[in-house]
C-alpha positions as CSV (number, residue, x, y, z in Angstrom):
1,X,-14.6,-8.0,21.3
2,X,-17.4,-8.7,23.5
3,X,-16.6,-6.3,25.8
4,X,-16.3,-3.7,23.0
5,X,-19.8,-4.4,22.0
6,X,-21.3,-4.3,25.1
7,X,-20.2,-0.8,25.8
8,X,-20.9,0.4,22.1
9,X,-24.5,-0.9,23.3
10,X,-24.2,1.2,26.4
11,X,-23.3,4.2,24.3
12,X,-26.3,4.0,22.3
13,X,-24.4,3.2,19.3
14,X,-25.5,-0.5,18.7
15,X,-29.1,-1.8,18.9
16,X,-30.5,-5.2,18.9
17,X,-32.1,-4.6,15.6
18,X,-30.2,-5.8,12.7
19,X,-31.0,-2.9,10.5
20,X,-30.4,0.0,12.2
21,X,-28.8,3.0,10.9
22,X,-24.9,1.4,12.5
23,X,-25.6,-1.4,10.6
24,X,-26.0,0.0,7.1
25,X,-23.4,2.6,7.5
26,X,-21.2,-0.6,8.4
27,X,-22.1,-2.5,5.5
28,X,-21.8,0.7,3.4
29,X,-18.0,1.1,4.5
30,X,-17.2,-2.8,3.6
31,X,-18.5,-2.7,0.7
32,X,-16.8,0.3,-0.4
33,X,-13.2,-1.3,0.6
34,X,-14.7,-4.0,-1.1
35,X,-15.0,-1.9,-4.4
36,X,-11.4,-0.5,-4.0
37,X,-9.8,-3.9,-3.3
38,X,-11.2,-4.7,-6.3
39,X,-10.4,-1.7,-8.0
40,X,-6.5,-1.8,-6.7
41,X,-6.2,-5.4,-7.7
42,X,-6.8,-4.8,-11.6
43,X,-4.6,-1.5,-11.2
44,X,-2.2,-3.9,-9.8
45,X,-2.3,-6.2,-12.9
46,X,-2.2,-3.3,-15.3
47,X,1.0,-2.4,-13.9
48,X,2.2,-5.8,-13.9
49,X,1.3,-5.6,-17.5
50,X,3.1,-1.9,-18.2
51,X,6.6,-4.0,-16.6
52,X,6.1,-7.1,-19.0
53,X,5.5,-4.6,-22.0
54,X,8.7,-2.8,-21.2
55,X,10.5,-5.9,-20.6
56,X,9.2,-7.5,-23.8
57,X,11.1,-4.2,-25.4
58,X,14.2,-4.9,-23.8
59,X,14.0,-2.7,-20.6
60,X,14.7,-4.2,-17.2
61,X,11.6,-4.4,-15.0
62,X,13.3,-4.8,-12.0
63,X,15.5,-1.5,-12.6
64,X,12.4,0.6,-13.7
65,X,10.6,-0.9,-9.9
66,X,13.7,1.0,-8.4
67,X,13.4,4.1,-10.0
68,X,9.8,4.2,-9.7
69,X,11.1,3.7,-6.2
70,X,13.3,6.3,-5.7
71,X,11.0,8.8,-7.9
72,X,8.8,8.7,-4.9
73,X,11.2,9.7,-2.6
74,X,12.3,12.7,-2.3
75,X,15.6,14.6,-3.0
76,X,17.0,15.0,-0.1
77,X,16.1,11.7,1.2
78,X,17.8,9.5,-1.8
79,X,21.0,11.8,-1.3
80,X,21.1,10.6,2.4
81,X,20.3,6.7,1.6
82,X,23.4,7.3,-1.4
83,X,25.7,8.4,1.4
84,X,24.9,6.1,3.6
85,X,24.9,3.1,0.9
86,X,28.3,4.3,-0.6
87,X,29.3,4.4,3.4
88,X,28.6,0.9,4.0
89,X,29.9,-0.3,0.9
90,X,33.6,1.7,1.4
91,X,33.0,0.3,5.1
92,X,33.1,-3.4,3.7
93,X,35.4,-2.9,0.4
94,X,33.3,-3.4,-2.3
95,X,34.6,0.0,-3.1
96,X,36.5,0.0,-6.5
């Protein structure tokens, strides 16, 4: 790491003074990951909440997870796993 900053300071990129330019554009960028970590973890209870809702219905969270799941795949992608599940499942006889 030392090594890394000693050629950035070579490069002209890094300065002794703390509050340079590098700096704030640094602490601009962590804060904004910051802000979306933030962000992503209440989106990430929401949806937690959207699965107990369901499953306080009657639906089965874990079943709508794998269609969300395979809703983001695409077509031709799931038709390949499918063959390749129903393959290995003929392969060790669980096969009705």
């Amino acid at each position: 790491m030392a090594k890394t900053i000693q050629k950035q300071k070579a490069a002209g990129k890094v300065t002794g003074n703390v509050h340079d330019i590098s700096g704030n554009r640094l602490k601009s960028f962590i804060e904004r990951v910051e802000r979306l970590e933030e962000e992503k973890k209440a989106i990430a209870e929401d949806i937690r909440d959207v699965y107990g809702e369901a499953k306080g219905t009657g639906f089965d969270a874990k079943v709508m997870r794998k269609i969300v799941s395979l809703r983001r795949t695409n077509l031709e992608k799931r038709r390949e796993e499918q063959e390749l599940l129903d393959l290995y499942m003929a392969a060790i006889g669980m096969v009705e």
